[in-house]
C-alpha positions in Angstrom: -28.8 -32.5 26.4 -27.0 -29.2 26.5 -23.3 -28.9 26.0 -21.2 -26.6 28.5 -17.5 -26.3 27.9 -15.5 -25.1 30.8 -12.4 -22.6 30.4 -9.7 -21.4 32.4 -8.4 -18.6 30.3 -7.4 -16.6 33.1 -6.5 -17.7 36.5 -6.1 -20.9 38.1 -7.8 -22.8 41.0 -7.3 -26.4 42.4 -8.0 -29.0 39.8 -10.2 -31.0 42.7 -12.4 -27.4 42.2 -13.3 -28.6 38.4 -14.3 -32.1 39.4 -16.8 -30.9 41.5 -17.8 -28.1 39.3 -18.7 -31.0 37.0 -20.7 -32.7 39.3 -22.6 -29.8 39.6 -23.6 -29.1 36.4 -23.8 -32.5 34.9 -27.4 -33.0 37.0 -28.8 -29.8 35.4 -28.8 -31.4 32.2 -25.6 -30.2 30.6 -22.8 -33.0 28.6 -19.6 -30.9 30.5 -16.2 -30.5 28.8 -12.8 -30.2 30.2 -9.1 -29.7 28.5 -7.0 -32.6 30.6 -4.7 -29.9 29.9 -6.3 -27.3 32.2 -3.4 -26.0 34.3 0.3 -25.7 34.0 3.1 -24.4 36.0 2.3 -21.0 34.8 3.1 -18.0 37.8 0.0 -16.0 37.1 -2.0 -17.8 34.9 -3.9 -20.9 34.4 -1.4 -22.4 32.0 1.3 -21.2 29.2 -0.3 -18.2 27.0 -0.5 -21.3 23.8 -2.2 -23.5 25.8 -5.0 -21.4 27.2 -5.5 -19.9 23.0 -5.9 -23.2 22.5 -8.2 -24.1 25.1 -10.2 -20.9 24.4 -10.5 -22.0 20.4 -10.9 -25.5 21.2 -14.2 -23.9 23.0 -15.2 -21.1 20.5 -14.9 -24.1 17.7 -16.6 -26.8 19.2 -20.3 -28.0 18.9 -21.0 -26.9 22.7 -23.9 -24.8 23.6 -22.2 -22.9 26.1 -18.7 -21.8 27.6 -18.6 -20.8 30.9 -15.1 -19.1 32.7 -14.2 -21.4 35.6 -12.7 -18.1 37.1 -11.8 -14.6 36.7 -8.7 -13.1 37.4 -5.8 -12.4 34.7 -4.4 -13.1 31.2 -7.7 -13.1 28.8 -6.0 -9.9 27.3 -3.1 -11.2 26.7 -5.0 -14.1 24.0 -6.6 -10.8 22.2 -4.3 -10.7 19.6 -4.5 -14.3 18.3 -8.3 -14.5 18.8 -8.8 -11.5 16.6 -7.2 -13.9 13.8 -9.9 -16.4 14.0 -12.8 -16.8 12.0 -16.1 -16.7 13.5 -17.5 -20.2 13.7 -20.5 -21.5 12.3 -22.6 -22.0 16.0 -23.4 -19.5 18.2 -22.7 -19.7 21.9 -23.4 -18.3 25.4 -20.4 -17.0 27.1 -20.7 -16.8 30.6 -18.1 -15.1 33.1 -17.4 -11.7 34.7 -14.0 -9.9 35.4 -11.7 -10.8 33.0 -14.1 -12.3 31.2 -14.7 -8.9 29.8 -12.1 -8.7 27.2 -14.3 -11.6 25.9 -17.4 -10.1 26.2 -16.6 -6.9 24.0 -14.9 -9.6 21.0 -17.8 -11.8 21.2 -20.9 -9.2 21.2 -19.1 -6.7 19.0 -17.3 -9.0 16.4 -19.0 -12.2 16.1 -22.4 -10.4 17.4 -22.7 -13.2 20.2 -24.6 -13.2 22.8 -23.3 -13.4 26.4 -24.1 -13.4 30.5 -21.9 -11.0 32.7 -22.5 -13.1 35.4 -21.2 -15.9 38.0 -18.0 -18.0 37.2 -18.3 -21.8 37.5 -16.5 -21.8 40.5 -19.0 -19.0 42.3 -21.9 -21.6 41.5 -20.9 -24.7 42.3 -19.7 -23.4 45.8 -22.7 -21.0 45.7 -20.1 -18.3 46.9 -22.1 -15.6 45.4 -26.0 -14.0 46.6 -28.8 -16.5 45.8 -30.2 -14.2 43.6 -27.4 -14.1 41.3 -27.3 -17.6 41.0 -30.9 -18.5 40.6 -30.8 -16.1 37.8 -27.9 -17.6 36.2 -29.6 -21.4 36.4 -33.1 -19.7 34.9 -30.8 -18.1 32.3 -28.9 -21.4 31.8 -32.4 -23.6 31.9 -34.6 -21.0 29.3 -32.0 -19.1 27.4 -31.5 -15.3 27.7 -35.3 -14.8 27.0 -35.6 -15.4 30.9 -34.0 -12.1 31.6 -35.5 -9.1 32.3 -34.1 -5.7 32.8 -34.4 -4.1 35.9 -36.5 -1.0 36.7 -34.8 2.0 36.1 -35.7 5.0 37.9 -34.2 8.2 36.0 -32.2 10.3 38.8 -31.7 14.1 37.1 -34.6 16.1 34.5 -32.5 15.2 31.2 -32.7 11.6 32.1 -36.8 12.0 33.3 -37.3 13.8 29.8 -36.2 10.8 27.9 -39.1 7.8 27.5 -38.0 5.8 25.8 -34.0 4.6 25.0 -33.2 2.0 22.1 -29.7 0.3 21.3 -27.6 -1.8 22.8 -26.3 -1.9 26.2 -22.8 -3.6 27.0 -20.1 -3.1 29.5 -18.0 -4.9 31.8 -15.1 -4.5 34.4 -14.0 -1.0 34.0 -10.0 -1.7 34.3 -10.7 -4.3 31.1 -12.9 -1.4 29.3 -10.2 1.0 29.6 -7.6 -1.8 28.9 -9.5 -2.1 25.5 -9.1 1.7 24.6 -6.6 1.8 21.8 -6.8 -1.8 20.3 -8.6 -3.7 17.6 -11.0 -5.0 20.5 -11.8 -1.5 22.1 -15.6 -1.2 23.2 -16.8 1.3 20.8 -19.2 2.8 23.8 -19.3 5.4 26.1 -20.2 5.7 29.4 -23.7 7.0 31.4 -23.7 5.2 34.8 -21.0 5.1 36.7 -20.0 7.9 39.1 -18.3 10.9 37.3 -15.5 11.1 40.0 -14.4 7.8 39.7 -12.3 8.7 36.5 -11.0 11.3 37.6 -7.4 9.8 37.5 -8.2 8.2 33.8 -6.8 10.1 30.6 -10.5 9.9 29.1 -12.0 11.1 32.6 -13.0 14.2 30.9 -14.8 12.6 27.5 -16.8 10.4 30.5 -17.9 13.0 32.5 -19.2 15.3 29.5 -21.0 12.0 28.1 -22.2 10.6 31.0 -24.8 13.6 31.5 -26.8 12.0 28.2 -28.9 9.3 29.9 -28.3 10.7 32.8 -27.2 8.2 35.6 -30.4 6.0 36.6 -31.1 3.8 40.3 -32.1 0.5 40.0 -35.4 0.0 42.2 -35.7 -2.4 45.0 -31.8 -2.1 46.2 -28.3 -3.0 44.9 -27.5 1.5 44.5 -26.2 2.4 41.7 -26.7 0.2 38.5 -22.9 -0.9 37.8 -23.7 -3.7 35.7 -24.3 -4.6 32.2 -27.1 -5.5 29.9 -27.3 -5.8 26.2 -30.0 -7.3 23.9 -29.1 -9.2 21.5 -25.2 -8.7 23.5 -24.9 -9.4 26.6 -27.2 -9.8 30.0 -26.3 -9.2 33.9 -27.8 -12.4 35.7 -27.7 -10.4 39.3 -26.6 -8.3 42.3 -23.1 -10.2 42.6 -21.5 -7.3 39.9 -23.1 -4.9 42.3 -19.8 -4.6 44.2 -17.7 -4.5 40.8 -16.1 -1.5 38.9 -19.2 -2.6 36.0 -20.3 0.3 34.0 -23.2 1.1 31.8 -22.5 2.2 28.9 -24.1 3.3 25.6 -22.4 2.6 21.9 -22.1 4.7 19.6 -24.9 4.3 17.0 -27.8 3.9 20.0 -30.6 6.2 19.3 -32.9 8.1 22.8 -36.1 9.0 21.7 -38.6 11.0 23.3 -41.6 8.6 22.3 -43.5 5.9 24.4 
């Protein structure tokens, strides 16, 4: 039986939510855990800055298979600091999460060279508040490991992107307002951007570096709907388990040592 260990290093919801969050996973095979500690009296977050750090190592530490977010929301960067002080333990897990989550994401697949699933939160699945799609993706991810992921079909939109057949590297992103939250610090995604719509960063300092890099790989469409690809995938780093990040500031983006080649 697969272990899941369920965070809250964020935002809060009703404790009654986690019970039956439990209940949902515990028939798909998984041994769940939960801090008693949970929440506090904290005004935006889950609970005191300490005790989320040390629900978040408690997690990272453990023998569990998995951690899954409970929720998005805010205060993950605000841990940053203190998590950059600990050392990577000896078993690998699956982070799973979106939004804020993304902060955790970058650490994880850039600095312990985890893997992880920009996907659904444990409250979006147990109250099935997100597409179907995204959440029978999540549960094949969750029953086969990553290997049941596939990445989408591509379909290259301008000639410098058809020119290009074949693209190596890694892939990871996230929540935009966390990647540019990152810029400057220990943690910053060492990546730059080639998906997202030029004009959106307009207003950002780095607007400028995006828009000149961005014309690389050229700005692809994923086939059979969901617009423009604003999610994330990375192999070995970190997988998009659907459409639900369709509606999210999620960016492609490229690091920094990926190679494009013009082989098949």
């Amino acid at each position: 039986m697969k272990h899941l260990f369920l965070i809250a290093p964020s935002s809060a919801i009703p404790a009654e939510k986690v019970l039956l969050m439990q209940s949902y996973f515990e028939p798909l095979g998984r041994k769940v855990t939960v801090p008693p500690d949970l929440f506090g009296e904290d005004l935006l977050c889950a609970n005191t800055d300490a005790l989320r750090f040390k629900h978040l190592k408690d997690a990272l530490v453990s023998e569990a298979d998995e951690i899954m977010m409970i929720i998005g929301g805010y205060g993950l960067t605000r841990l940053m600091p203190e998590l950059l002080s600990l050392e990577k333990p000896r078993k690998v897990k699956t982070l799973y999460g979106f939004s804020d989550a993304t902060a955790l994401h970058i650490f994880l697949n850039q600095v312990w060279d985890w893997p992880s699933v920009h996907g659904p939160v444990g409250l979006q699945l147990s109250e099935q508040r997100v597409d179907v799609d995204s959440i029978e993706r999540t549960l094949r991810i969750l029953k086969d490991g990553l290997s049941a992921y596939s990445l989408p079909e591509l379909i290259p939109l301008n000639a410098l992107a058809q020119d290009i057949k074949t693209v190596s590297g890694k892939v990871v992103g996230g929540n935009l307002c966390l990647i540019q939250t990152s810029l400057g610090t220990p943690w910053q995604l060492k990546a730059f951007e080639v998906s997202h719509r030029p004009h959106a960063h307009a207003p950002s300092a780095s607007g400028n570096l995006y828009r000149r890099q961005s014309g690389l790989a050229g700005g692809f469409y994923q086939r059979g709907g969901g617009g423009w690809v604003n999610a994330c995938w990375g192999g070995p780093s970190s997988v998009c388990s659907g459409s639900v990040l369709s509606c999210l500031s999620i960016a492609w983006v490229w690091p920094w040592d990926a190679k494009l080649s013009n082989t098949v």
